[in-house]
N, C-alpha and C positions, 0 to 999 in steps of 0.2 A: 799568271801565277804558276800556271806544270811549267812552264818551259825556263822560267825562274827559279824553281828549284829541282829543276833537273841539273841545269847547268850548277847549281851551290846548290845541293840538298841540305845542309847544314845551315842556310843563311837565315839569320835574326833580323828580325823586322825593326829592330833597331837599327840595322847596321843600313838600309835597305831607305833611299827615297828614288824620287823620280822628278826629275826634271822638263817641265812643258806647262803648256799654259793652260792644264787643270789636273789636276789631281786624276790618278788612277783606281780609283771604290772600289774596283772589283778585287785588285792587289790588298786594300784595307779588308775587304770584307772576308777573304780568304785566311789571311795571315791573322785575322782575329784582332789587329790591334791597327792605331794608325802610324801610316806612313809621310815621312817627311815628305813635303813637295814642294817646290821653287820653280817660279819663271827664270827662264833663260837668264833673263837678265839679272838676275838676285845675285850674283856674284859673290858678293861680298858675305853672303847669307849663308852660300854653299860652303866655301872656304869654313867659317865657324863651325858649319855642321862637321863639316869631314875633322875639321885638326881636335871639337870638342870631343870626338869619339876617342882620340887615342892613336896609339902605336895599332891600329888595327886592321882588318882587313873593311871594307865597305864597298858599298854596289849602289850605282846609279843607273835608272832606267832612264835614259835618254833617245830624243829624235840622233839619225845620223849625223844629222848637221850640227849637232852639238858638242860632237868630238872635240874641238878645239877649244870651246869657252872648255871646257871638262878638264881639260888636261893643265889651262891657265889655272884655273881654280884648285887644283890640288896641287898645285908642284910644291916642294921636290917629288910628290910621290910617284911610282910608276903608275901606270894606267894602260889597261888592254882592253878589248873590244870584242865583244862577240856579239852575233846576232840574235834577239830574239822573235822579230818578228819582221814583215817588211817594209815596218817601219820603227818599230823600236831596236834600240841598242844595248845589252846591259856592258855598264862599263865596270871593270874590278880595278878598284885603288887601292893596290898595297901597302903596305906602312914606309912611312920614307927612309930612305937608308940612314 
């Protein structure tokens, strides 16, 4: 959660899931509200989630290894990568051009 919103201090727990094969509580119990979560393979789930949001900015907390389902699942948008932990990812999905 600090390292979460160090990187996005502004970030809305709407805009905000996580991707892995459970759910993150301690990001819900933090941010006060619940967070979208999807298995890896939910694809088709994530997609909805990211395009229901809008022209907006959103963040997924992902494993590394996830970068590439991340990047199917949003296109066209861009998507960048930072680290937050050594093992999680958060990825920021821009709004598509």
């Amino acid at each position: 959660y600090a390292e979460v919103l160090r990187q996005v201090p502004e970030v809305q727990a709407e805009r905000l899931a996580v991707i892995g094969s459970r759910p993150l509580n301690g990001l819900q119990f933090y941010f006060q509200k619940e967070i979208a979560s999807f298995e890896s393979s939910e694809t088709a789930e994530i997609e909805r989630w990211a395009k229901g949001l809008g022209p907006v900015d959103k963040y997924l907390v992902i494993r590394a290894a996830q970068k590439d389902n991340v990047r199917t699942c949003v296109q066209p948008a861009p998507v960048t990568f930072s680290r937050l932990t050594d093992k999680w990812v958060l990825a920021h999905v821009a709004p598509a051009p």
